[in-house]
C-alpha positions as CSV (number, residue, x, y, z in Angstrom):
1,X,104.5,108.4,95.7
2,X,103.1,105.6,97.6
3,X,101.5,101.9,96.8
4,X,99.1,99.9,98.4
5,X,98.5,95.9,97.9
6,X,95.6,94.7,99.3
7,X,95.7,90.4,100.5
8,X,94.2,87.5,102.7
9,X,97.5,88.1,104.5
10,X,96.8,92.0,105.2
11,X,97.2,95.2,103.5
12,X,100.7,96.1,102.5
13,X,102.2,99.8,101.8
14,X,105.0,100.9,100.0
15,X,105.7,104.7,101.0
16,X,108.3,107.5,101.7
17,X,110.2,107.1,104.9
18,X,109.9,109.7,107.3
19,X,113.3,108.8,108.5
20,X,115.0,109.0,105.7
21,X,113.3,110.6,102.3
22,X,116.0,109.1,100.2
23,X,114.4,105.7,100.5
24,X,110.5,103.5,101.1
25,X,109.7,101.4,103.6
26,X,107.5,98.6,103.5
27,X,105.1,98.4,106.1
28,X,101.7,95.7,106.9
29,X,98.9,97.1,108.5
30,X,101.1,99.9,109.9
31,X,103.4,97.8,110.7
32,X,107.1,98.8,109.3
33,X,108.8,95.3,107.7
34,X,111.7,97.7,106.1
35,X,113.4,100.1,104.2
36,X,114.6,99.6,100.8
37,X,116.2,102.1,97.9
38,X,113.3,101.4,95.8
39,X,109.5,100.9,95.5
40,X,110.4,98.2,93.1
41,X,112.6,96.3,95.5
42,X,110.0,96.9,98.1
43,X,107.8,95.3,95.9
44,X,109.8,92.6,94.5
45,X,110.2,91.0,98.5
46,X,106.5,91.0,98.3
47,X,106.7,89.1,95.4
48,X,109.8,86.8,96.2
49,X,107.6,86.2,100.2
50,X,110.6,87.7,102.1
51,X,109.0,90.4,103.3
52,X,109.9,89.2,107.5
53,X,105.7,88.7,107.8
54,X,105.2,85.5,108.1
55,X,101.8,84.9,107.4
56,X,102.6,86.2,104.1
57,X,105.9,84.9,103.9
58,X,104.8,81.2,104.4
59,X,101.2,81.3,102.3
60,X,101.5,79.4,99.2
61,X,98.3,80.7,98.5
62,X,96.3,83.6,97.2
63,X,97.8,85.9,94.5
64,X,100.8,87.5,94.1
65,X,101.5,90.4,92.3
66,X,104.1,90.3,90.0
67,X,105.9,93.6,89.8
68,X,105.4,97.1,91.2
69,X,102.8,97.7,88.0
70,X,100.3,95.4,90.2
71,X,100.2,97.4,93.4
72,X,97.7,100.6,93.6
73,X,99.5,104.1,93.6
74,X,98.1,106.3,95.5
């Protein structure tokens, strides 16, 4: 299953991790931010802004989804 969350900040991902099919990463525009157990974790440090992107990280603008329920599965 993967997620997709579209912002000003750049389009975020939550999917499988090649390297390890156990957990998701959390990538930006390509760009791998981490790995986490969970979608929902993945999703809750977009949420909480500690995702390591700064341009997201720092915004205290622009929406921010909630939970994992706000992010597009795909």
């Amino acid at each position: 299953m993967a997620y997709i969350l579209r912002t000003q900040a750049g389009t975020f991902t939550i999917e499988p991790d090649e390297a390890d099919w156990d957990i998701v990463k959390l990538c930006i525009g390509g760009l791998k931010l981490g790995s986490f157990e969970t979608a929902e974790g993945a999703a809750g440090a977009v949420t909480k802004r500690e995702t390591g992107w700064a341009d997201w990280d720092r915004a205290n603008e622009g929406a921010c989804p909630s939970c994992l329920a706000d992010w597009e599965e795909c």
